[in-house]
BAFI-3210 file (N, C-alpha, C; in Angstrom, 3 decimals, decimal comma, padded with zeros to 6 digits):
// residues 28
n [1|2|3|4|5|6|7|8|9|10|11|12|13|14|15|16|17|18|19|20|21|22|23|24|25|26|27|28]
n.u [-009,976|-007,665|-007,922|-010,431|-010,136|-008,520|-010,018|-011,930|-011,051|-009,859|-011,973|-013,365|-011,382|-010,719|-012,981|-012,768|-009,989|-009,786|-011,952|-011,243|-008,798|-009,584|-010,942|-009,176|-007,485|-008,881|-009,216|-009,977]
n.v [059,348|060,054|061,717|061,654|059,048|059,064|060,706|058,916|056,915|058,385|059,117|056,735|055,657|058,099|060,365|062,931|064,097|063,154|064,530|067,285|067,530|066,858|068,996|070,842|070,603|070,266|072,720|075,219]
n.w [-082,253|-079,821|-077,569|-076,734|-076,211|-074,127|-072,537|-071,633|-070,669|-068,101|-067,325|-065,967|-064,421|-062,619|-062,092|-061,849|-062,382|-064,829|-066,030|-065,895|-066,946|-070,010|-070,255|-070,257|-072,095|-073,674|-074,417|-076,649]
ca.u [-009,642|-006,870|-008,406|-012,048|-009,943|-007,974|-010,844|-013,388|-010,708|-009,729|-013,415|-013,523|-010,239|-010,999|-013,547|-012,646|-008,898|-010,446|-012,623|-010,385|-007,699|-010,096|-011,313|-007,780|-006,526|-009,978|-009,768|-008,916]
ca.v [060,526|059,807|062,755|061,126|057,635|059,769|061,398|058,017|056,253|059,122|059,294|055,635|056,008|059,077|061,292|064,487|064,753|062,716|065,703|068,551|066,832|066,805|070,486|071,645|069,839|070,257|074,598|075,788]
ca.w [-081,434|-078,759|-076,818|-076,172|-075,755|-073,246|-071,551|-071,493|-069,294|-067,073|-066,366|-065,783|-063,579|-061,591|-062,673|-061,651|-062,916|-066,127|-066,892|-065,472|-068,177|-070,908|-070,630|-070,103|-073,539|-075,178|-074,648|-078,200]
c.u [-009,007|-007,449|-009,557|-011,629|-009,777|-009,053|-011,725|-012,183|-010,652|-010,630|-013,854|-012,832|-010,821|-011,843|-013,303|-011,096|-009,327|-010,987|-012,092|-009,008|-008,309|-010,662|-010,686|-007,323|-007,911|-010,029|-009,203|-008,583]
c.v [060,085|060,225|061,913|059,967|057,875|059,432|059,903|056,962|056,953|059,137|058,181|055,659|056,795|059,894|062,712|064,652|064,036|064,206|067,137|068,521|067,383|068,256|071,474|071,198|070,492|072,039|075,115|076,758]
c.w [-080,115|-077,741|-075,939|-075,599|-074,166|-071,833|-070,828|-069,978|-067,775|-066,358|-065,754|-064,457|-062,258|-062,599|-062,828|-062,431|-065,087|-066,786|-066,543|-066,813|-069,840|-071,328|-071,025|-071,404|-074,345|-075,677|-076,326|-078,229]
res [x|x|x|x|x|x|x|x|x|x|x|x|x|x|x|x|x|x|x|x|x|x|x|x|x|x|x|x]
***
């Protein structure tokens, strides 16, 4: 899953645009 690869660095990176990223891509 690209997505979770995505998200696990972003959150690593910066947390906040990490999981602002991941909520915004994850909305179905």
């Amino acid at each position: 899953m690209p997505l979770l690869d995505s998200f696990c660095v972003d959150h690593v990176k910066m947390k906040a645009p990490g999981v602002r990223l991941a909520k915004s891509m994850k909305t179905p």
